[in-house]
MMTF fields as JSON, N, C-alpha, C and O atoms, coordinates in Angstrom:
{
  "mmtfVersion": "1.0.0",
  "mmtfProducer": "UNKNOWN",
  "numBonds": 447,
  "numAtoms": 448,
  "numGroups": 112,
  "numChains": 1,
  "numModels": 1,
  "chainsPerModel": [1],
  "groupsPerChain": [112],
  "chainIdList": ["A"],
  "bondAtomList": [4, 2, 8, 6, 12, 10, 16, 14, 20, 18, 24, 22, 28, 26, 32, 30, 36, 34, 40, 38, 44, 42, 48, 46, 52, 50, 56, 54, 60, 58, 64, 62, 68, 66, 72, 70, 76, 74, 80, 78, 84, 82, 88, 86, 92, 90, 96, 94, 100, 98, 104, 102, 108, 106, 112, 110, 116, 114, 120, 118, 124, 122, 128, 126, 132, 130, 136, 134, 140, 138, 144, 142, 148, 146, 152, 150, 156, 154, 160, 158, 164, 162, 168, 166, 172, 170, 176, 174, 180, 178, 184, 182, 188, 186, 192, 190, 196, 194, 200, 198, 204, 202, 208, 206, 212, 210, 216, 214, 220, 218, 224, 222, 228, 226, 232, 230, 236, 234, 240, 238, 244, 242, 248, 246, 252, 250, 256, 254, 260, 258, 264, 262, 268, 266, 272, 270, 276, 274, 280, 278, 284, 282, 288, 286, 292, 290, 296, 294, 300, 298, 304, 302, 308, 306, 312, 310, 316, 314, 320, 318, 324, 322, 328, 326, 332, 330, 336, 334, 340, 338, 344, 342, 348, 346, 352, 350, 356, 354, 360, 358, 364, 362, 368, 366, 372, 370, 376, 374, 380, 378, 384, 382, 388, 386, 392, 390, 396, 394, 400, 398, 404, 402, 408, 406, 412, 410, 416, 414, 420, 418, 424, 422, 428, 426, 432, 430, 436, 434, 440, 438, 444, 442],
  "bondOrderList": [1, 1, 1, 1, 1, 1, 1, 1, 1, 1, 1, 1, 1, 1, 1, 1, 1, 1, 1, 1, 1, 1, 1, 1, 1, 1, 1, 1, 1, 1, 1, 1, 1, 1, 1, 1, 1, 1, 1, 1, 1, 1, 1, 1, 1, 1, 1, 1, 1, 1, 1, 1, 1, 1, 1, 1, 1, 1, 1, 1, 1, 1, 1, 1, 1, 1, 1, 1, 1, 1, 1, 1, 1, 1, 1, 1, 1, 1, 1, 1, 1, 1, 1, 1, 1, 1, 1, 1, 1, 1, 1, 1, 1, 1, 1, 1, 1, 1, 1, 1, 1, 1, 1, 1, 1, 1, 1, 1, 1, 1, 1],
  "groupList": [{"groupName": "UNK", "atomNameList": ["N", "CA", "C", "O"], "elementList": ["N", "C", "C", "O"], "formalChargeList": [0, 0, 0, 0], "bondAtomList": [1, 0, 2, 1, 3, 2], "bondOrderList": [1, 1, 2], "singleLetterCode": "X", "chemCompType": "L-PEPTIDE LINKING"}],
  "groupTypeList": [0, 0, 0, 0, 0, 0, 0, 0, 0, 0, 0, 0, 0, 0, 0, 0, 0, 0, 0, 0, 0, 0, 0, 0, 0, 0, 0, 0, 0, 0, 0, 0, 0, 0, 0, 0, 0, 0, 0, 0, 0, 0, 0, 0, 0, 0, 0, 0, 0, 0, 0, 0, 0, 0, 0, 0, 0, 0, 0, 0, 0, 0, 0, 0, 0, 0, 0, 0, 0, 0, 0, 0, 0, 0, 0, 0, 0, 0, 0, 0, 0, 0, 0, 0, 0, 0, 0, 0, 0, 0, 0, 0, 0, 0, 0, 0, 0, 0, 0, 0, 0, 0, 0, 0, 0, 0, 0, 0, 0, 0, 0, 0],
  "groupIdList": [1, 2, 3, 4, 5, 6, 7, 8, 9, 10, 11, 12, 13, 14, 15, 16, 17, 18, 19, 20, 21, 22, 23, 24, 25, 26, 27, 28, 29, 30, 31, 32, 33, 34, 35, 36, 37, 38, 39, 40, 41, 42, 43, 44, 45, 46, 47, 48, 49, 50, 51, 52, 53, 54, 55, 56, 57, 58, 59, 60, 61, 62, 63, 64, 65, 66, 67, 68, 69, 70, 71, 72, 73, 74, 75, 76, 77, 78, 79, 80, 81, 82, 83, 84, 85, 86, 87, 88, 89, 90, 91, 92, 93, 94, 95, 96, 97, 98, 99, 100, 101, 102, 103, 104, 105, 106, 107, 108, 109, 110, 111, 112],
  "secStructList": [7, 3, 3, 7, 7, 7, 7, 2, 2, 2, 2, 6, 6, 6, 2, 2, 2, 2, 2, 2, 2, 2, 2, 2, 2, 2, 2, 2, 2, 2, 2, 2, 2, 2, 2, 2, 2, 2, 2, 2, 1, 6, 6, 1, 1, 7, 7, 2, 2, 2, 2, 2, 2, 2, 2, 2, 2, 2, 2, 2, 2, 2, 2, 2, 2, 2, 2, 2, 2, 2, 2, 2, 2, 2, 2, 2, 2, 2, 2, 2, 2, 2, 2, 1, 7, 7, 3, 3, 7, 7, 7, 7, 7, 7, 7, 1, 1, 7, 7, 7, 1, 1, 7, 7, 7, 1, 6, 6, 6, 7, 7, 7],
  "xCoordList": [21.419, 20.515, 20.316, 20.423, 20.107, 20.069, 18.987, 19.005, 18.064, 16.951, 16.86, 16.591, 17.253, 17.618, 16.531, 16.822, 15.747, 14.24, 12.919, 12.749, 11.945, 10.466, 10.015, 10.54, 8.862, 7.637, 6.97, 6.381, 6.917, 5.748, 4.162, 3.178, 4.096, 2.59, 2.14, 1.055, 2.917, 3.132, 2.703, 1.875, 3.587, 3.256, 1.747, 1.331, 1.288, 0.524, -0.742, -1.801, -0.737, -1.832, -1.749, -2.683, -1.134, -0.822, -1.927, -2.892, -0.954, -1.689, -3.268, -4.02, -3.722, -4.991, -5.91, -7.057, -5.265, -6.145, -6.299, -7.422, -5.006, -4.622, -5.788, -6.879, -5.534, -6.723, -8.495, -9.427, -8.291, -9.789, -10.462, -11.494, -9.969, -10.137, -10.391, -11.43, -9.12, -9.594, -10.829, -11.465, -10.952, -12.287, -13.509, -14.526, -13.522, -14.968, -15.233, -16.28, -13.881, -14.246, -14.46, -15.081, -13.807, -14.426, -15.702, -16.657, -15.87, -17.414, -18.467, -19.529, -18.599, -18.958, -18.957, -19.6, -18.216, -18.066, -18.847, -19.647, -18.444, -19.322, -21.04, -21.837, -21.403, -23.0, -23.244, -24.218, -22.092, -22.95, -23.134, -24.204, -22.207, -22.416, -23.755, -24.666, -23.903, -25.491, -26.353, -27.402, -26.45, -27.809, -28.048, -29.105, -27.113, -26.963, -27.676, -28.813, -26.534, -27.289, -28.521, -29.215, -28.958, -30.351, -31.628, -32.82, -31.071, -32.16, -32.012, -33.159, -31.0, -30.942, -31.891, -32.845, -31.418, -31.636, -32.459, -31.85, -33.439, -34.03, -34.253, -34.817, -33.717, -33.909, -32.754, -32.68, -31.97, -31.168, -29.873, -29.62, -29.159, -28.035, -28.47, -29.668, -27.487, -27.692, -27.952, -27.512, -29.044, -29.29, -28.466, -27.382, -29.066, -27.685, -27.629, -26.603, -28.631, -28.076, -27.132, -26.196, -27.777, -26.531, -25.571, -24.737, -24.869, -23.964, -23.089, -21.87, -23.888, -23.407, -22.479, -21.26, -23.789, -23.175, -21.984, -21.193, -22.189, -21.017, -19.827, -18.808, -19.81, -18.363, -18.133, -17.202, -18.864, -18.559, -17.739, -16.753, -18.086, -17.183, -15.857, -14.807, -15.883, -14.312, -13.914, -13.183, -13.814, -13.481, -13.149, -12.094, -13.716, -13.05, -11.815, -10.946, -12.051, -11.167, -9.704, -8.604, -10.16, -9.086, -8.291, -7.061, -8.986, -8.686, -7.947, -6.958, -8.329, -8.168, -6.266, -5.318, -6.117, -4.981, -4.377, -3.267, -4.592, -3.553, -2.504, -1.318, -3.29, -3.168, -1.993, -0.874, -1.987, -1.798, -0.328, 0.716, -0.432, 0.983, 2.07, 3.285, 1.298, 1.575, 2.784, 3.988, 2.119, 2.323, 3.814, 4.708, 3.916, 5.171, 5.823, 6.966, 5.594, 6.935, 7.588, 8.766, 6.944, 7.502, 8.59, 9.78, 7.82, 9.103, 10.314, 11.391, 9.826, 11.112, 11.886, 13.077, 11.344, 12.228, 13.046, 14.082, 12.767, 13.748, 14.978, 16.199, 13.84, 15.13, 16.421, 17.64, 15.866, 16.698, 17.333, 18.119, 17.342, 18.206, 18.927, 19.513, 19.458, 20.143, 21.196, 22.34, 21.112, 22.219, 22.781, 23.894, 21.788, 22.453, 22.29, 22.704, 21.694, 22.329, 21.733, 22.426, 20.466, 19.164, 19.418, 20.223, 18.249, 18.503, 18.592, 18.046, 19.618, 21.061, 19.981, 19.368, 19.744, 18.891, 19.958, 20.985, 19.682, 20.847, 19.77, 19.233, 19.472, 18.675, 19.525, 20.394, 18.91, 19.679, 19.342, 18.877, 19.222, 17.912, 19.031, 18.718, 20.146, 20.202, 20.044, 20.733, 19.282, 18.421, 18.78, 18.162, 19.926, 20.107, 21.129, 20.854, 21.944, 22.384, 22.905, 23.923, 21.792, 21.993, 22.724, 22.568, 23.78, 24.382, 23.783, 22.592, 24.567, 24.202, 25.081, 26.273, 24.072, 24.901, 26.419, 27.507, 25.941, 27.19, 27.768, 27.246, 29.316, 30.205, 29.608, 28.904, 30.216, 29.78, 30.919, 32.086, 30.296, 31.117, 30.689, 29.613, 31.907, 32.304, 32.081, 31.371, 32.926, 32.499, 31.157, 30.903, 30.296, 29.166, 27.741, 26.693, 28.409, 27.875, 27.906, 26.839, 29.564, 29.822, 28.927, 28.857, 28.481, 27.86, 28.225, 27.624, 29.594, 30.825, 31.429, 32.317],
  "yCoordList": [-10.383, -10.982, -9.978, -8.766, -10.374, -9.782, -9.75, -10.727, -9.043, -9.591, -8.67, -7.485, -9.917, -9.025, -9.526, -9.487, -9.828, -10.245, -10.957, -11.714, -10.006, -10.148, -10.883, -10.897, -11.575, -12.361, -11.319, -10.458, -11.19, -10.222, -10.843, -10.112, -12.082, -12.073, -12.536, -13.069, -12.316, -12.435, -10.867, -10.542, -9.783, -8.751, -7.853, -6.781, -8.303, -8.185, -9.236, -9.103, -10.047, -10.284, -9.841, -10.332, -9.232, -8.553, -7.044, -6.672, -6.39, -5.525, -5.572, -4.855, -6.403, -6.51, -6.896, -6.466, -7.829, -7.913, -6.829, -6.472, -6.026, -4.583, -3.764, -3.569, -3.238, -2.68, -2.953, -2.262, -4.266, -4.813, -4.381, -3.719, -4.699, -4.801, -2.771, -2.25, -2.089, -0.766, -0.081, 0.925, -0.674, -0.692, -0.872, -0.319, -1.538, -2.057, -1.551, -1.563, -0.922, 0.13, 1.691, 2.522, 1.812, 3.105, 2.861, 3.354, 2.542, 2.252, 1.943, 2.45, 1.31, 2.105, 2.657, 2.595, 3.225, 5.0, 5.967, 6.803, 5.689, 6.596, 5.772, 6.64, 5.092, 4.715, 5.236, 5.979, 4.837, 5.094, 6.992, 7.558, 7.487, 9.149, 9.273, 9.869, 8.67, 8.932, 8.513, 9.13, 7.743, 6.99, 8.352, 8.976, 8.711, 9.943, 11.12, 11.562, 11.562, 12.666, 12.657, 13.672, 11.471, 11.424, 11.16, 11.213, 10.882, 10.88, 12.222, 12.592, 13.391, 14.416, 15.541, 16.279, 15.378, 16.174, 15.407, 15.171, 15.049, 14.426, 15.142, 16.236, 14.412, 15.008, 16.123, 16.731, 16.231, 17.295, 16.68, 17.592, 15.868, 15.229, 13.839, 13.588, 13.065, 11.714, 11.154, 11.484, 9.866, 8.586, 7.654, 7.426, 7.008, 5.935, 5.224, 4.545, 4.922, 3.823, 4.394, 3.876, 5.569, 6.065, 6.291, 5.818, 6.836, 6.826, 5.378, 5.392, 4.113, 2.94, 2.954, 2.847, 3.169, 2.687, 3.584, 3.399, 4.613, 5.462, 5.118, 4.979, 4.923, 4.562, 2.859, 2.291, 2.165, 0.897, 0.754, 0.023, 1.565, 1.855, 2.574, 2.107, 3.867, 3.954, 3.426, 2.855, 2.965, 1.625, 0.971, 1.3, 0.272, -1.299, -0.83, -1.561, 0.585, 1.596, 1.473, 0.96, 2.068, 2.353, 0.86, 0.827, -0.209, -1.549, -2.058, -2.748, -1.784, -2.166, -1.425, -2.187, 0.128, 0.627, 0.548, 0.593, 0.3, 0.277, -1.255, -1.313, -2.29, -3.784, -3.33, -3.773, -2.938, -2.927, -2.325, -2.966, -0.899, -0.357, -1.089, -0.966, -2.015, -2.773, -4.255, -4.487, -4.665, -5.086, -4.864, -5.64, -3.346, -3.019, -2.867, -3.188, -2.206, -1.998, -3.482, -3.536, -4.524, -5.642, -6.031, -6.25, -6.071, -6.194, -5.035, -5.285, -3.764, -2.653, -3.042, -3.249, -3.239, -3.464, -4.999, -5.163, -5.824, -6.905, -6.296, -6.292, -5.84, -5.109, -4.119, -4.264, -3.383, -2.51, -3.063, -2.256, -4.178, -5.338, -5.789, -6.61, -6.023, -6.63, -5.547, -6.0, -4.412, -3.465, -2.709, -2.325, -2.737, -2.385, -3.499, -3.177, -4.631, -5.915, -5.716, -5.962, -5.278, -5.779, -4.556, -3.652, -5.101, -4.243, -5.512, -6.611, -4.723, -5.394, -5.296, -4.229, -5.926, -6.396, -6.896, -7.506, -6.648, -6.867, -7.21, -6.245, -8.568, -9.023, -9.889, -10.76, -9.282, -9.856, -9.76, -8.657, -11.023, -11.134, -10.633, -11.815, -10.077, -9.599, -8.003, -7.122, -7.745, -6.712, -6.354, -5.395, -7.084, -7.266, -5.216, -4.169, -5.544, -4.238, -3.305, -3.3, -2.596, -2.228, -0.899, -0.232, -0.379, 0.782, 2.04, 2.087, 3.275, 4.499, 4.929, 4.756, 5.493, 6.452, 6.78, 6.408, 7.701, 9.11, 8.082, 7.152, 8.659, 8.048, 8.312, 9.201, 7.147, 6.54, 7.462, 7.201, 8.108, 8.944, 7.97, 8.01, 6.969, 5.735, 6.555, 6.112, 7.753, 8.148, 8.733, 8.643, 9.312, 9.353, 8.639, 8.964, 7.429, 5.897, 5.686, 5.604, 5.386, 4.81, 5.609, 6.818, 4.787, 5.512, 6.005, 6.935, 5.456, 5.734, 7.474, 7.889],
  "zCoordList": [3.274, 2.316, 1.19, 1.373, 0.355, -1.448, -2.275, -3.023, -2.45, -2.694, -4.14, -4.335, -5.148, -6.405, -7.338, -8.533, -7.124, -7.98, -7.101, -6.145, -8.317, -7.462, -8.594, -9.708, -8.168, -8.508, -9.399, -8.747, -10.598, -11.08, -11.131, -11.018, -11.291, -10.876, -9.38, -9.148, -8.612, -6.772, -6.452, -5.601, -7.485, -7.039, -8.046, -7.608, -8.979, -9.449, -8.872, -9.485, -7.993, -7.421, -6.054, -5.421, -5.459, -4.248, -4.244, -3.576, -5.64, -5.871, -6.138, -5.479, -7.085, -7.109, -6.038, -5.914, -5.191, -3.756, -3.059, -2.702, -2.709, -1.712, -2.624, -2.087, -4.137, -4.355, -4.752, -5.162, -4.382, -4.03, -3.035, -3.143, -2.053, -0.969, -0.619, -0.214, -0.942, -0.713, -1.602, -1.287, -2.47, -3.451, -2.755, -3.173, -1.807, -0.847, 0.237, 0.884, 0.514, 1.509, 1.229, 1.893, 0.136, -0.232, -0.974, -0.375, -1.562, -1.996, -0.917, -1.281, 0.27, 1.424, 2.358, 3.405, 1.993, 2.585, 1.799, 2.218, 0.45, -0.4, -0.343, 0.011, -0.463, -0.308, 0.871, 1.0, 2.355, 3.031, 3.005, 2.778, 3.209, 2.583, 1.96, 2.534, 0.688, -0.222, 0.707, 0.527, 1.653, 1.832, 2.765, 2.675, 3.556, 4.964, 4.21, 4.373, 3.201, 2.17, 1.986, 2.043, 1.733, 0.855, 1.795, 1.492, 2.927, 4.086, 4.557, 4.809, 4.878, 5.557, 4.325, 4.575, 3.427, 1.744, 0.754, -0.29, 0.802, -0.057, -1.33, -1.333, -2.718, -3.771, -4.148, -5.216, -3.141, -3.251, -4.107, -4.894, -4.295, -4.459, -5.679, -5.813, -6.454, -6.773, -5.602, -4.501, -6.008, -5.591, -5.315, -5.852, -4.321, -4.176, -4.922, -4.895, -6.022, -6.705, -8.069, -8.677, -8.212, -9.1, -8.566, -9.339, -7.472, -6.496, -6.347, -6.174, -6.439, -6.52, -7.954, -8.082, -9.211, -10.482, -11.093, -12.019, -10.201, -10.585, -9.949, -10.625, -8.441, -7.472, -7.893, -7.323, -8.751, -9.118, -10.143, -10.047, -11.49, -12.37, -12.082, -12.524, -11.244, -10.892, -10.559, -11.368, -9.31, -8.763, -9.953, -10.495, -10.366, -11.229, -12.398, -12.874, -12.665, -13.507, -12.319, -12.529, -11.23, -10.481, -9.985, -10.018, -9.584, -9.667, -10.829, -10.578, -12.373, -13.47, -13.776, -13.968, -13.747, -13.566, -13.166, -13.695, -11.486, -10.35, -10.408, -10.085, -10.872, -10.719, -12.43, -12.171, -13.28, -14.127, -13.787, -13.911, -13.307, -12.457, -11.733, -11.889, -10.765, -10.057, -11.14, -11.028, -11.717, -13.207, -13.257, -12.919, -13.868, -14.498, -13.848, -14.174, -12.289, -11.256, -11.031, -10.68, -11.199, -10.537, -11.514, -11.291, -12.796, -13.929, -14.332, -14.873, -13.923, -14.029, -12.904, -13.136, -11.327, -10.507, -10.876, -10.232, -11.592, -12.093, -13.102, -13.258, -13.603, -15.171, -14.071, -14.157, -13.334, -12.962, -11.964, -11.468, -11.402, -10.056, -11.258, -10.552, -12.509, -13.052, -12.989, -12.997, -12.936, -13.481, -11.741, -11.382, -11.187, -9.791, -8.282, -7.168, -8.562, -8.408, -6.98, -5.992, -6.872, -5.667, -4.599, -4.376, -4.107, -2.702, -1.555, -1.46, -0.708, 0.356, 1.646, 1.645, 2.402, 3.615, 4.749, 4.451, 5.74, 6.614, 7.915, 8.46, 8.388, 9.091, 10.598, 10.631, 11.508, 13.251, 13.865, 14.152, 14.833, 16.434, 17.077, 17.221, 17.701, 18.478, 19.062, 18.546, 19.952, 20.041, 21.371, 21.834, 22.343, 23.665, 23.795, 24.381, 23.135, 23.299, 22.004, 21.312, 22.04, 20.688, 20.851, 21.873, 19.532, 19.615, 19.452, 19.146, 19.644, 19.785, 18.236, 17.98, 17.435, 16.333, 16.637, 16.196, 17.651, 18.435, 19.396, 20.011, 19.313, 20.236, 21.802, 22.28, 22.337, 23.472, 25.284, 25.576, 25.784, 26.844, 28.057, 28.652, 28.328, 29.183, 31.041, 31.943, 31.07, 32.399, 32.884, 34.085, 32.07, 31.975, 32.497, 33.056, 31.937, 32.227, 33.137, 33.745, 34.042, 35.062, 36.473, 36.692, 37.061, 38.364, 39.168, 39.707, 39.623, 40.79, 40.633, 41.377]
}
């Protein structure tokens, strides 16, 4: 199988979900961090809610770029499948006996 072109907005909404989604988990991780901080250290550190408005804006920065990256690889990897003509996939259920790299020593094997 030949798989000599991608979807660019298949892979540009791929991307934007994948970095959504990691967006919400680091954002709490980081709140929950502030809330820990700010109960152990009071006054010592930002607030969580600045802690929020700050990890909200990177985030949507880092969301906003990444989705954007995501973007262009899908269309360079088209441009560049025209000139070296995809990447070659080689797909097979049989799994019953599969080979060894290195040549095979037959008496070895045998039990007798």
């Amino acid at each position: 199988m030949r798989i000599s072109e991608t979807n660019p907005w298949a892979v540009t909404l791929m991307c934007f979900l994948f970095l959504g989604a990691l967006g919400v988990c680091v954002l709490g991780a980081v709140l929950a961090t502030s809330v820990i901080l700010d109960i152990v250290a009071p006054g010592q550190g930002p607030t969580p809610s600045q802690t929020l408005v700050v990890g909200t804006v990177v985030i949507a920065l880092e969301i906003l770029l990444g989705t954007a990256v995501g973007c262009l690889y899908g269309f360079m990897n088209n441009y560049t499948a025209r000139f070296s003509g995809g990447l070659e996939v080689t797909l097979t259920d049989d799994l019953d006996d599969p080979t060894s790299a290195g040549p095979r020593d037959e008496a070895a094997l045998d039990p007798q």
